[in-house]
C-alpha positions in Angstrom: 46.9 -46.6 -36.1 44.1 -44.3 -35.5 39.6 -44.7 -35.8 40.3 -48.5 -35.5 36.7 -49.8 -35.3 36.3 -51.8 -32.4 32.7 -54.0 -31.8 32.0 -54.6 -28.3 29.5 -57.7 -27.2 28.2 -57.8 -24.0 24.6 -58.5 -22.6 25.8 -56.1 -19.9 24.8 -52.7 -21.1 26.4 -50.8 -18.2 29.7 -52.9 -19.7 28.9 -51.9 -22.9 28.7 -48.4 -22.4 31.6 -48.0 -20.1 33.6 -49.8 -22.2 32.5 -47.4 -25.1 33.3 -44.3 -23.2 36.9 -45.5 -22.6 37.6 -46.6 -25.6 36.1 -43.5 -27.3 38.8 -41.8 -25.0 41.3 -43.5 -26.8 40.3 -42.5 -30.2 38.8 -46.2 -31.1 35.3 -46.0 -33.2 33.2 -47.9 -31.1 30.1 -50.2 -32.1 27.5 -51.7 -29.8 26.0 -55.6 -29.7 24.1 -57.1 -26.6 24.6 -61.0 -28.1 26.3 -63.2 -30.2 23.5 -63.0 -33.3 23.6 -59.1 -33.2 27.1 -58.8 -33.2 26.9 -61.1 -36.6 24.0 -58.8 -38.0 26.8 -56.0 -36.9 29.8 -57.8 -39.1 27.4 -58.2 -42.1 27.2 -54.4 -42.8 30.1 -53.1 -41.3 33.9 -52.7 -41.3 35.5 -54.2 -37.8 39.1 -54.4 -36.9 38.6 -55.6 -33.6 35.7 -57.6 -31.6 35.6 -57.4 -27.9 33.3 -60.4 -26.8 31.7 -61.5 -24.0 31.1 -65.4 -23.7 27.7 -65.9 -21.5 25.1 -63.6 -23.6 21.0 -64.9 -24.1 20.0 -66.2 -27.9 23.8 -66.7 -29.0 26.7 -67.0 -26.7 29.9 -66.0 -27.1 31.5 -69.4 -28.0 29.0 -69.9 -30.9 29.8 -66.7 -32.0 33.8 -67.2 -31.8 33.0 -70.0 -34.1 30.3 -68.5 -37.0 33.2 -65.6 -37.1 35.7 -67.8 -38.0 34.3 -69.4 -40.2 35.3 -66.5 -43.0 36.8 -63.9 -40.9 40.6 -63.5 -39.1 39.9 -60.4 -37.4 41.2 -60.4 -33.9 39.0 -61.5 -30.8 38.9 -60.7 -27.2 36.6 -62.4 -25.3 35.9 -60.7 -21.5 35.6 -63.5 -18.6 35.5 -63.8 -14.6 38.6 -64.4 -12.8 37.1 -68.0 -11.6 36.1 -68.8 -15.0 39.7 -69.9 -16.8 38.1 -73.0 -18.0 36.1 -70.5 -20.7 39.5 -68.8 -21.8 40.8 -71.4 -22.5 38.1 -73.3 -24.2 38.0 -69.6 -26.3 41.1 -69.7 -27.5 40.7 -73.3 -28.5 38.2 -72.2 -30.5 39.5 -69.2 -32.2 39.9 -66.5 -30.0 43.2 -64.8 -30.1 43.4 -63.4 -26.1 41.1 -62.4 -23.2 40.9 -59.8 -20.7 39.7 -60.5 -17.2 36.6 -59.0 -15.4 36.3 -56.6 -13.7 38.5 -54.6 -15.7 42.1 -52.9 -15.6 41.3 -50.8 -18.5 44.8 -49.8 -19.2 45.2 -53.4 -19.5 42.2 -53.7 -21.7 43.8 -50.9 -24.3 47.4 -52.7 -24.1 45.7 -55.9 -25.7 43.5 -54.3 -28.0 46.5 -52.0 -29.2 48.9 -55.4 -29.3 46.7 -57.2 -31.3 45.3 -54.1 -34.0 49.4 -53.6 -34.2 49.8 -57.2 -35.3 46.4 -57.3 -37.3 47.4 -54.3 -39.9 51.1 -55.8 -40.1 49.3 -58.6 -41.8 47.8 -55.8 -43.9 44.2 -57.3 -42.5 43.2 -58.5 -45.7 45.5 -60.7 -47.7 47.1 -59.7 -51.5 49.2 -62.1 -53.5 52.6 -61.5 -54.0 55.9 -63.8 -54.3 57.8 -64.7 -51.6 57.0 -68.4 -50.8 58.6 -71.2 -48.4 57.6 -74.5 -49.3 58.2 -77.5 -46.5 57.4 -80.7 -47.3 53.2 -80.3 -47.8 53.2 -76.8 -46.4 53.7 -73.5 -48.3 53.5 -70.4 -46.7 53.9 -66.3 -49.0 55.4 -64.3 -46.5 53.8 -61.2 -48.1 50.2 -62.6 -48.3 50.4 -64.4 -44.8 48.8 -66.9 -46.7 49.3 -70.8 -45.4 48.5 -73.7 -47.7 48.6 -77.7 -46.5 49.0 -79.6 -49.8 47.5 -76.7 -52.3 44.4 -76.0 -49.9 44.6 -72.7 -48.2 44.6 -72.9 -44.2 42.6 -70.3 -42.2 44.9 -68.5 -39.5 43.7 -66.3 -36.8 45.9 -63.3 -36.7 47.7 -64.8 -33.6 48.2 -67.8 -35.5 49.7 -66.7 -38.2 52.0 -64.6 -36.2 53.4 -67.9 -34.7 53.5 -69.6 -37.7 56.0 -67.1 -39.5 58.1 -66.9 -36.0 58.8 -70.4 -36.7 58.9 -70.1 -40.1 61.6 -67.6 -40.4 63.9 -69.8 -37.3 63.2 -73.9 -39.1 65.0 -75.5 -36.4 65.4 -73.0 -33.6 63.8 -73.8 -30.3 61.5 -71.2 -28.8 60.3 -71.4 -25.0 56.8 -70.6 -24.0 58.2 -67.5 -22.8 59.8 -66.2 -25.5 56.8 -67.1 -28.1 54.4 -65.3 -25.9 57.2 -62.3 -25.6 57.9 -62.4 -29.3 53.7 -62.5 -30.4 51.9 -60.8 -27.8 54.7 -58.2 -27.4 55.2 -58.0 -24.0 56.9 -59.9 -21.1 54.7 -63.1 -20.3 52.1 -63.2 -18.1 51.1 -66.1 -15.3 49.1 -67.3 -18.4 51.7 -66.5 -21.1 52.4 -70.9 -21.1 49.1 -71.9 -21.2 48.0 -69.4 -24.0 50.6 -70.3 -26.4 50.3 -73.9 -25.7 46.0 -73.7 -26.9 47.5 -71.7 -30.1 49.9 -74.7 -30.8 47.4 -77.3 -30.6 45.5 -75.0 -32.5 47.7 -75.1 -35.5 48.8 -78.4 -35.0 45.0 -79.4 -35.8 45.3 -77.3 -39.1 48.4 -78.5 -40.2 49.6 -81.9 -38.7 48.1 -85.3 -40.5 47.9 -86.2 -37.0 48.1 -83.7 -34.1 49.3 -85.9 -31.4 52.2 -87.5 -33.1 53.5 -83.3 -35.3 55.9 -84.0 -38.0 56.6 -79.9 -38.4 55.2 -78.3 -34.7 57.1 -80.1 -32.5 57.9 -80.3 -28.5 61.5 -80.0 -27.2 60.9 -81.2 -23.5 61.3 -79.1 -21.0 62.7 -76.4 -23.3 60.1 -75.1 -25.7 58.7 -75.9 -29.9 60.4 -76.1 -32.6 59.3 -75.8 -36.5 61.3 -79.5 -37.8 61.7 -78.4 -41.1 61.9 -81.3 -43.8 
């Protein structure tokens, strides 16, 4: 990896240009939005590998955002919160984010997450190409090379984290995975207090994408007090 572009959002200008300074540090190309709209007018004319987001922001918040970008776009997303306010990390992984750092900053921490997920980003090649390689379970069919999912012929849209989960249990149909050792095997590292409730918003995420009905998963399913399984069919 190397010149990654990384978009930083915060309303907080001293954040902002902290946070541009260390990253800068690190060789990161660094580009500037104070809310949720100018970070959109941002994506709309240029290249972004990574977005750093804050979540309380005036004109467009950082939730609203989170969900315009997903709409069309898989690239990862941090989103920066208080300490006191878990109840925002979780409701922004719920709705797309793929992990958050906590203010005020450890920046080492800050670069270990923004490295973890840009590693895991250009594995999946960032943009997807159309190759064989194909496993088909019952109405799900996921190309291994295009880290493409489809739910009976209609393409699924996967955050990066997402689909990183979605091939772990794709490649072990039938294996049972703890918490822990999901969060060990996608985040690459050893989990954190939060490493059980973070994978357990990205399940329910998927579950909502792929399950006819979440609460009762024919394919993502709970082994309890254990850890998920993939039931393949």
């Amino acid at each position: 990896m190397g010149n990654e572009r990384i978009l930083v959002v915060d309303d907080d200008r001293d954040i902002v240009a902290t946070l541009k300074i260390q990253l800068e540090k690190e060789d990161f190309e660094v580009l500037c939005a104070y809310d949720g709209q100018e970070a959109l007018d941002v994506l709309e004319t240029q290249e972004v590998h990574l977005i750093l987001l804050d979540i309380m922001m005036p004109k467009m918040d950082g939730f609203s955002a989170i969900m315009k970008i997903r709409e069309n776009r898989n690239i990862p997303i941090l989103v920066m919160s208080a300490k006191s306010e878990d109840s925002d990390k979780i409701l922004g992984l719920s709705i797309g984010a793929d992990d958050y750092v906590t203010k005020p900053f450890n920046y080492k921490e800050v670069i270990a997450r923004i490295r973890s997920q840009l590693r895991r980003y250009m594995k999946l090649g960032g943009v997807h190409t159309t190759v064989a390689n194909e496993l088909h379970v019952g109405r799900l069919s996921y190309n291994f090379e295009a880290h493409m999912l489809k739910v009976d012929g209609e393409h699924v849209k996967l955050t990066s984290t997402e689909t990183k989960i979605m091939e772990l249990f794709l490649r072990h149909p039938g294996r049972i995975f703890s918490a822990e050792e999901i969060y060990n095997n996608v985040w690459n590292e050893l989990s954190a207090f939060s490493g059980e409730n973070t994978v357990m918003v990205h399940i329910r995420r998927i579950r909502e994408k792929i399950e006819i009905n979440p609460s009762e998963p024919e394919y993502l399913k709970v082994v309890w007090g254990i850890g998920y399984k993939f039931e393949k069919k």
